[in-house]
RODO-2510 file (C-alpha; in nm, 4 decimals, decimal comma):
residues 227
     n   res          X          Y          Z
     1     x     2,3091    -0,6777     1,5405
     2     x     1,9439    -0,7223     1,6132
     3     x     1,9160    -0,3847     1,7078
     4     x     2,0577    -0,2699     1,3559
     5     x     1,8209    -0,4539     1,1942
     6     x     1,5087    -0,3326     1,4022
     7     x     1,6116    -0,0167     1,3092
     8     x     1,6491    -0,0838     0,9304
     9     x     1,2708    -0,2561     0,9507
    10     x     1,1908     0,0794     1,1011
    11     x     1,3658     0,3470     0,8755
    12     x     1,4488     0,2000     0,5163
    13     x     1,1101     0,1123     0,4136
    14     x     0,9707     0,4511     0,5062
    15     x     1,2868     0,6564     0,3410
    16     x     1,2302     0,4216     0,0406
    17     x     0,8556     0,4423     0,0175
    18     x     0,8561     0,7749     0,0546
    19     x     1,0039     0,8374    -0,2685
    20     x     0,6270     0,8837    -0,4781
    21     x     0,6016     0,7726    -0,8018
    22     x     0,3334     0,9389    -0,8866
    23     x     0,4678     1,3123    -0,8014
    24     x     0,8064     1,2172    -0,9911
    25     x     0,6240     1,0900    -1,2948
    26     x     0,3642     1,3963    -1,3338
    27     x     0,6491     1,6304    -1,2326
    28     x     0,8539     1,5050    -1,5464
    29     x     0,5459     1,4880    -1,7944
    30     x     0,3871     1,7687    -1,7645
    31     x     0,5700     1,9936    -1,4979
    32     x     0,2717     1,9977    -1,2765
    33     x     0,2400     1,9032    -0,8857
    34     x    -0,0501     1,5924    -0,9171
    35     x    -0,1876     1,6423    -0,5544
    36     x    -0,3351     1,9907    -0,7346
    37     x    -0,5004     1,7991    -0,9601
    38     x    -0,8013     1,5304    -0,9947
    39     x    -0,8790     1,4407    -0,6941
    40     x    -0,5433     1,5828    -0,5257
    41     x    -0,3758     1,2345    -0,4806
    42     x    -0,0577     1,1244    -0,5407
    43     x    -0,1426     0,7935    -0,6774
    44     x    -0,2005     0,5454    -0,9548
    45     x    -0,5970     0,6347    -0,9886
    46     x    -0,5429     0,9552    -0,9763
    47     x    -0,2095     0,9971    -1,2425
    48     x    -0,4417     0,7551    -1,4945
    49     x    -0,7287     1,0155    -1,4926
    50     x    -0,5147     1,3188    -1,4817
    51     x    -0,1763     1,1846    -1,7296
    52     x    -0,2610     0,8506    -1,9067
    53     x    -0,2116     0,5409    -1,9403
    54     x     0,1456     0,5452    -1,9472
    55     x     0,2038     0,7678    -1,6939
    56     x     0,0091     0,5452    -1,4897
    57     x     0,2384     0,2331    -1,6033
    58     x     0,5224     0,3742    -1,4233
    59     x     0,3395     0,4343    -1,1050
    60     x     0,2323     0,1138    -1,1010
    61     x     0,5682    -0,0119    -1,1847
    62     x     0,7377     0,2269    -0,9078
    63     x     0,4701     0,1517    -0,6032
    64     x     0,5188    -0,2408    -0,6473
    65     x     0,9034    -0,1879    -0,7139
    66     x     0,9575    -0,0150    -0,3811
    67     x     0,6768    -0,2453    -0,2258
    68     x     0,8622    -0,5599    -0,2850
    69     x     1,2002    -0,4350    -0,2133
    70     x     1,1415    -0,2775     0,1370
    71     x     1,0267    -0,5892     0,2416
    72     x     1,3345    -0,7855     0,0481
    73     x     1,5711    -0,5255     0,1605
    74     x     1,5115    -0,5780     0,5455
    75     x     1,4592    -0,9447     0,5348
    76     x     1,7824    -0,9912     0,3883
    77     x     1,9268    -0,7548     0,6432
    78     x     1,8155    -1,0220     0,9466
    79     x     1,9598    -1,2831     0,6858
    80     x     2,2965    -1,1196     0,6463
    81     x     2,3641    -0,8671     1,0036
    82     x     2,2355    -1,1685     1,2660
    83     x     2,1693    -1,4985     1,0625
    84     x     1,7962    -1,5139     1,1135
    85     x     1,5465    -1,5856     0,7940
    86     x     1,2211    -1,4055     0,8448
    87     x     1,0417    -1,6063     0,5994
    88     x     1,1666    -1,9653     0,7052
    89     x     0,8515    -2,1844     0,8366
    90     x     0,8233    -2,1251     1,2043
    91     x     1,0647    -1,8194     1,2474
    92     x     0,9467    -1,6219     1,5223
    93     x     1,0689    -1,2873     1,3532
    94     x     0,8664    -1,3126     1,0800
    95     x     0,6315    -1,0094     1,2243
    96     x     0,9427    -0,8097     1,0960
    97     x     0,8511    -0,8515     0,7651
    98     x     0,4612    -0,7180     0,8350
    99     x     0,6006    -0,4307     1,0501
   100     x     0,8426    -0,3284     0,7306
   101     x     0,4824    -0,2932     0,5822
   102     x     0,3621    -0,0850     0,8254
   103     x     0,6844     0,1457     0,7945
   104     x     0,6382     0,1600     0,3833
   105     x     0,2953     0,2458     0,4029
   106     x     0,4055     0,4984     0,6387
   107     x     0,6441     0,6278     0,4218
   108     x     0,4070     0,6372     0,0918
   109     x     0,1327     0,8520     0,2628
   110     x     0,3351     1,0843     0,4837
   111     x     0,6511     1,0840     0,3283
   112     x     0,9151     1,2918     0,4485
   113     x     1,0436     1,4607     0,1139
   114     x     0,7054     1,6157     0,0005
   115     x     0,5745     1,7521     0,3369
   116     x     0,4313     1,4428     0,4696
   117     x     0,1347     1,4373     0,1629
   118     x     0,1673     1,1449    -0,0371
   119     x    -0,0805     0,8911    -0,1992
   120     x    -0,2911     0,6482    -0,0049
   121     x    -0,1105     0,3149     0,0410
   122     x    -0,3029     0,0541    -0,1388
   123     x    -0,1391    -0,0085    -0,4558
   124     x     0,1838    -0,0148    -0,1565
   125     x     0,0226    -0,2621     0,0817
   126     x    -0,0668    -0,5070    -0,2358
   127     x     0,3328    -0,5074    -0,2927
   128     x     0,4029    -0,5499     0,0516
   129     x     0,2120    -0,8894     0,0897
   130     x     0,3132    -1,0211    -0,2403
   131     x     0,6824    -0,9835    -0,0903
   132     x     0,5823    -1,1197     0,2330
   133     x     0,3012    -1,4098     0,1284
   134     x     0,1779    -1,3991    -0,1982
   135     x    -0,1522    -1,6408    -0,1761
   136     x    -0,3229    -1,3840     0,0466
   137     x    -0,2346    -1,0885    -0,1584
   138     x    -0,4125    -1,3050    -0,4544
   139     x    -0,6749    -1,3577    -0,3016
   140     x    -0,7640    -1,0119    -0,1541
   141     x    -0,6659    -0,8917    -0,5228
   142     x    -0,9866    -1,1370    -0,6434
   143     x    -1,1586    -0,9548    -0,3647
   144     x    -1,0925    -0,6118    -0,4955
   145     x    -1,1200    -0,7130    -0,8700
   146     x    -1,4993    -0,8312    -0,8194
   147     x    -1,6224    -0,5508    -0,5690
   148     x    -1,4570    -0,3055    -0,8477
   149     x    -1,5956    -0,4760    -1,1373
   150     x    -1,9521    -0,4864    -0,9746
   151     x    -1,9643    -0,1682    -0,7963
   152     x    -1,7649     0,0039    -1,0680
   153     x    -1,5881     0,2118    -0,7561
   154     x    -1,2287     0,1260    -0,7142
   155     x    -1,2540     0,3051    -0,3295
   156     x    -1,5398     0,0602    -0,2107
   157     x    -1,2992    -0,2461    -0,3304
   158     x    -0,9900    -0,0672    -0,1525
   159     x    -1,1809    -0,0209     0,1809
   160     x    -1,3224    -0,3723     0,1805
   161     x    -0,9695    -0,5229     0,1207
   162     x    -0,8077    -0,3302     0,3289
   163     x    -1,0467    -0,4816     0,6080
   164     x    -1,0105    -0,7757     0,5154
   165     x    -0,5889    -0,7866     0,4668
   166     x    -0,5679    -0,8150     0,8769
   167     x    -0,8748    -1,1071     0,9214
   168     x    -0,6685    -1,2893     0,6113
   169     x    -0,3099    -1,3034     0,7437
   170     x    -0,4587    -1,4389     1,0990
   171     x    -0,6314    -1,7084     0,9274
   172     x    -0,3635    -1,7763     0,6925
   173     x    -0,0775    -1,7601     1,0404
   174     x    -0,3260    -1,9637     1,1858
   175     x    -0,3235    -2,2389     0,9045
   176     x     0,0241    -2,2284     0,8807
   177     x     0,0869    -2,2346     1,2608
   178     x     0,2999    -1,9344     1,2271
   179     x     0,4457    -1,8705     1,6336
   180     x     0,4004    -1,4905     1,5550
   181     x     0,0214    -1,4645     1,3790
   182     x    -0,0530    -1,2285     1,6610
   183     x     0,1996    -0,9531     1,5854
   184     x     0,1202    -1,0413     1,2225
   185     x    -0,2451    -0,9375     1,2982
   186     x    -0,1334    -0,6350     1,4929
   187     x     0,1186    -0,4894     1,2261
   188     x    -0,1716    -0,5936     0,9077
   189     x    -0,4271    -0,4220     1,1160
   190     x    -0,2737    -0,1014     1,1529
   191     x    -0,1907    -0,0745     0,7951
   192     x    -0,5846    -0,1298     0,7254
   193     x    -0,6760     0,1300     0,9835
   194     x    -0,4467     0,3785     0,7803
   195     x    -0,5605     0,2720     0,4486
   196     x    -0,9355     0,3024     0,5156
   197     x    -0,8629     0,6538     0,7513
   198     x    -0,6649     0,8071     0,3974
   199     x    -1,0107     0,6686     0,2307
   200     x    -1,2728     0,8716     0,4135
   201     x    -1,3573     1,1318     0,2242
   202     x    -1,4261     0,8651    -0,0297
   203     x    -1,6295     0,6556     0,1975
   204     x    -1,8591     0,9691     0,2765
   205     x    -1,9413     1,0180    -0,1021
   206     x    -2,0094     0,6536    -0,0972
   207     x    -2,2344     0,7363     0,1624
   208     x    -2,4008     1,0066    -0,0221
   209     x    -2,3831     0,8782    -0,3418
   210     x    -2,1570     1,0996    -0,4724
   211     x    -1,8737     0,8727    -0,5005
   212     x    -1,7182     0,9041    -0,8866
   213     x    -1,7088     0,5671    -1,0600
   214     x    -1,4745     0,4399    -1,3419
   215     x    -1,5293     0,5428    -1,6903
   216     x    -1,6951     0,8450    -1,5211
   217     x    -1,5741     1,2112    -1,6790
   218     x    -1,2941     1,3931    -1,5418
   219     x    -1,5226     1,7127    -1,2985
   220     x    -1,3493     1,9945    -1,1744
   221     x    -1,4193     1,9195    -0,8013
   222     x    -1,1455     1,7026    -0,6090
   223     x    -1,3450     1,3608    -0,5700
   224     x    -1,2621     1,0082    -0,7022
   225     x    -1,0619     0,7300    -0,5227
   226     x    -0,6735     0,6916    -0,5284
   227     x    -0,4190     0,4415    -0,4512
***
């Protein structure tokens, strides 16, 4: 049964994640494809600039949504199919629950359905730890909230958490003397790696100073920062 379940950690958050909110949503408000327009992304940034407010809502509703159950769905598969509880103190499967991460964030920026183009994974990877651990996720959100708030660019905050999410979950497996913090590290740092890689055009208009900031007007060119 083990086997079954490795597979499910492997598959059903990347079929599930793949489904993008942000595509669906735009699709359905205004017929249009949202990775032609903005700043090509299908995410939450991008759908607020380019849709609204409300359109935005239901992104952010949808990318936590399928977040939180990818990792619920396949922990309760380990639970149910061979009697093991990933997020029990001490269980030495708990890496499933990070690599069901990995496989959503997969799933959100290449998903399968819209010829492997999808959004970047951040808005994602903040559901994923709240499902998994939800101190850390709090406190890389403070993280993000002041580098946004003082930088005014949501892709500097994005990049800085998302190099920080690995560095956080050792010290926190540490702490908590979790008998898998390795694995935990491993699976976390290859969804920053992908996060920050889907964030470099931003981080070479940081670079140049070119990077748009909120509040900024809407240009014609594709630039900004998406999640």
């Amino acid at each position: 049964m083990l086997i079954i379940c490795f597979i499910i950690t492997a598959l059903l958050p990347y079929l599930l994640c793949g489904i993008n909110t942000a595509i669906i949503v735009t699709k359905l408000k205004s017929g249009e494809d949202i990775r032609t327009l903005g700043s090509g992304n299908a995410g939450l940034t991008n759908t607020l600039r380019t849709q609204g407010k409300l359109a935005a809502l239901f992104v952010l509703l949808g990318d936590v949504a399928k977040g939180v159950l990818s990792v619920i769905l396949v922990g309760l598969s380990f639970r149910l199919l061979a009697n093991i509880d990933p997020w029990s103190a001490g269980c030495e499967y708990e890496w499933v629950l990070y690599a069901s991460g990995a496989s959503a964030i997969l799933g959100h920026v290449f998903p399968i359905y819209y010829g492997f183009k999808g959004g970047k994974g951040v808005l994602v990877t903040v559901a994923v730890l709240l499902a998994i651990d939800w101190l850390p996720a709090v406190i890389l959100l403070g993280i993000f909230g002041i580098i946004v708030a003082v930088s005014k660019y949501v892709s500097l905050g994005s990049c800085i958490a998302a190099f920080l999410y690995p560095f956080t979950v050792l010290i926190f497996g540490i702490i908590e003397k979790s008998p898998c913090f390795t694995g935990n590290f491993i699976c976390s740092g290859l969804i920053a790696v992908l996060i920050i890689f889907m964030h470099r055009e931003n981080i070479k208009r940081l670079v140049s100073h070119t990077e748009k900031k909120i509040g900024e007007k809407k240009k014609d060119t594709k630039d900004g920062a998406n999640k």
